[in-house]
C-alpha positions as YAML, in Angstrom:
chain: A
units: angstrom
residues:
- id: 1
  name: UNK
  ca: [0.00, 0.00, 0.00]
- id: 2
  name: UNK
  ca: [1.12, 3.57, -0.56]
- id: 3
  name: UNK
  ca: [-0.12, 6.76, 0.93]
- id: 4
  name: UNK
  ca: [0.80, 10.21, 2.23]
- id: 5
  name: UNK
  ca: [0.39, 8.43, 5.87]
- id: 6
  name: UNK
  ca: [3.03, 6.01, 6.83]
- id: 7
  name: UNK
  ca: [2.50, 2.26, 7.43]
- id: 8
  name: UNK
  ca: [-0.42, 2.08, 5.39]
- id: 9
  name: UNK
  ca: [-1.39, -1.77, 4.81]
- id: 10
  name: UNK
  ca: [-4.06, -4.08, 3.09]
- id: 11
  name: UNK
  ca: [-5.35, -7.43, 4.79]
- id: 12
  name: UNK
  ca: [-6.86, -10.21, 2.48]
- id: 13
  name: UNK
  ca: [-8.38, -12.42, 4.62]
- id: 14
  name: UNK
  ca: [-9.03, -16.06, 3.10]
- id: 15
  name: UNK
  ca: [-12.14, -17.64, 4.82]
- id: 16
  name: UNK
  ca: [-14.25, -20.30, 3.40]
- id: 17
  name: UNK
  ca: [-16.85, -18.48, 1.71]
- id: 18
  name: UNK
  ca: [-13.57, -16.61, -0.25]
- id: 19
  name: UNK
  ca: [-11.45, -13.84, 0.21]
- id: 20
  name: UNK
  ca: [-12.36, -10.31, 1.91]
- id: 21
  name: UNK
  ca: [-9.99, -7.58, 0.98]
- id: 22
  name: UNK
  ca: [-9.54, -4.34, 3.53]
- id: 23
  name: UNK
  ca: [-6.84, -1.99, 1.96]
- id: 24
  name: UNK
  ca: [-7.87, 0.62, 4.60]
- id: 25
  name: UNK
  ca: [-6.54, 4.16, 3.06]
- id: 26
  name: UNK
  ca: [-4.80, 4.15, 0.28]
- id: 27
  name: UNK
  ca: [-3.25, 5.72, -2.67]
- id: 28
  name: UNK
  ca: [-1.95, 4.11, -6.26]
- id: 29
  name: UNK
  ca: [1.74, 5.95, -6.33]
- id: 30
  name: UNK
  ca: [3.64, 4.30, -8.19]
- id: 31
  name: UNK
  ca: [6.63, 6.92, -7.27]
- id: 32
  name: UNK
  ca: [6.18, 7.24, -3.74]
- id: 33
  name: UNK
  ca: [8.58, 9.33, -1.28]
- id: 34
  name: UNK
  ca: [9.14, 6.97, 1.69]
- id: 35
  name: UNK
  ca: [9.02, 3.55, 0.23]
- id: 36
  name: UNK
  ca: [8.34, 0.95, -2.61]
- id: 37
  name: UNK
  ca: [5.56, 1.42, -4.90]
- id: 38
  name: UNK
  ca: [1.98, 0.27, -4.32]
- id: 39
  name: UNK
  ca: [1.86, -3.73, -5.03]
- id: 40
  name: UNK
  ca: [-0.85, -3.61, -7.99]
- id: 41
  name: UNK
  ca: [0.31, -7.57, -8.74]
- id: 42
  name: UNK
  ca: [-0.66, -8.51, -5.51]
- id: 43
  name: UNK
  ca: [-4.13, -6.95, -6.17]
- id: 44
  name: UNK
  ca: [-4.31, -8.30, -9.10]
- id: 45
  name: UNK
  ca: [-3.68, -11.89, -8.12]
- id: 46
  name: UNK
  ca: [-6.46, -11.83, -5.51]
- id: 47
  name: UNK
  ca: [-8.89, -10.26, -8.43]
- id: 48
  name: UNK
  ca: [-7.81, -13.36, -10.52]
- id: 49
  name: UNK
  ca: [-8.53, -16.06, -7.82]
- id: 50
  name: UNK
  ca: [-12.05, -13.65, -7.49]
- id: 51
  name: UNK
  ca: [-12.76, -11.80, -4.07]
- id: 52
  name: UNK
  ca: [-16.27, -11.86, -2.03]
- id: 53
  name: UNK
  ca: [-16.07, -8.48, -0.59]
- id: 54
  name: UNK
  ca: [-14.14, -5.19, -0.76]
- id: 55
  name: UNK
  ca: [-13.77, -2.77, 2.36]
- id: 56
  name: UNK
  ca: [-12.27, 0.02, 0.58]
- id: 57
  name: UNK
  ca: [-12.29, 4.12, 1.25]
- id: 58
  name: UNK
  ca: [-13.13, 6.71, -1.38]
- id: 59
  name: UNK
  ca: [-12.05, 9.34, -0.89]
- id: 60
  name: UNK
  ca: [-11.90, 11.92, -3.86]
- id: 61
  name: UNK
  ca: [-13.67, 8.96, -6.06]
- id: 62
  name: UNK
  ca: [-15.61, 11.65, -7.38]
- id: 63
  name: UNK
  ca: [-12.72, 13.76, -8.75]
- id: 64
  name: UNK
  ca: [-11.42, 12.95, -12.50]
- id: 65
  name: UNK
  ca: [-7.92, 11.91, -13.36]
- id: 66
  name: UNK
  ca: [-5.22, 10.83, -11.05]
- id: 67
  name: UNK
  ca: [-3.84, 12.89, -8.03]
- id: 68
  name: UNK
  ca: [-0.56, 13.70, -8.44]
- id: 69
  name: UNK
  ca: [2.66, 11.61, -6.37]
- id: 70
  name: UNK
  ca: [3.44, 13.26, -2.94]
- id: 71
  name: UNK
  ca: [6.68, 13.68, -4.97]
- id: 72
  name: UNK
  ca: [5.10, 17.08, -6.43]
- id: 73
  name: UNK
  ca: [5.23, 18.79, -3.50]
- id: 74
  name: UNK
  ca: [9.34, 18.42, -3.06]
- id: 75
  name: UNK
  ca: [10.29, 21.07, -5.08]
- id: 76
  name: UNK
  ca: [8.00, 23.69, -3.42]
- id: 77
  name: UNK
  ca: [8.91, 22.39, 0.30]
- id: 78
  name: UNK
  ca: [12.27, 22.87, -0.65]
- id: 79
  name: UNK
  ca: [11.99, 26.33, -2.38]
- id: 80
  name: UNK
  ca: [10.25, 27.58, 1.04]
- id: 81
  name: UNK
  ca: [13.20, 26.27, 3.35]
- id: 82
  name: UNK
  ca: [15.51, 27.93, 1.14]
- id: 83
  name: UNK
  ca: [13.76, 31.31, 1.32]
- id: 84
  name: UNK
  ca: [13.10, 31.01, 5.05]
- id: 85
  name: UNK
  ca: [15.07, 34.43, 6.52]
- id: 86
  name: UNK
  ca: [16.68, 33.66, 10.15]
- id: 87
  name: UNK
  ca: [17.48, 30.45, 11.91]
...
């Protein structure tokens, strides 16, 4: 999993009836700051074998297109320290 937050993670739980996924919160960034990319093989494999349920948030579902990396803010965090006056 991948996400602004740190730590993020994704259970798939096997049970007899089939497998329930819970990513949690999530983002798809596939250049991420603090880690490796988000797994999309590993989802994929569990969509193959077929999944009874999905616990998923949605946030900004509603908005077109993707949302940028967390990467896009780097330049502007570091253009702000450097302009910082003082201590």
């Amino acid at each position: 999993m991948t996400h602004s937050t740190v730590d993020c993670v994704a259970l798939a739980i096997r049970n007899a009836p089939g497998v329930v996924i819970h990513t949690g919160d999530f983002k798809i960034d596939q250049t991420p700051v603090g880690g490796a990319p988000f797994d999309l093989h590993s989802f994929a494999k569990y969509g193959n074998e077929g999944v009874l349920a999905l616990f998923s948030d949605s946030t900004n579902v509603e908005r077109p297109d993707l949302t940028p990396s967390e990467r896009a803010v780097v330049p502007r965090i570091e253009e702000l320290c450097r302009s910082r006056r003082g201590g």
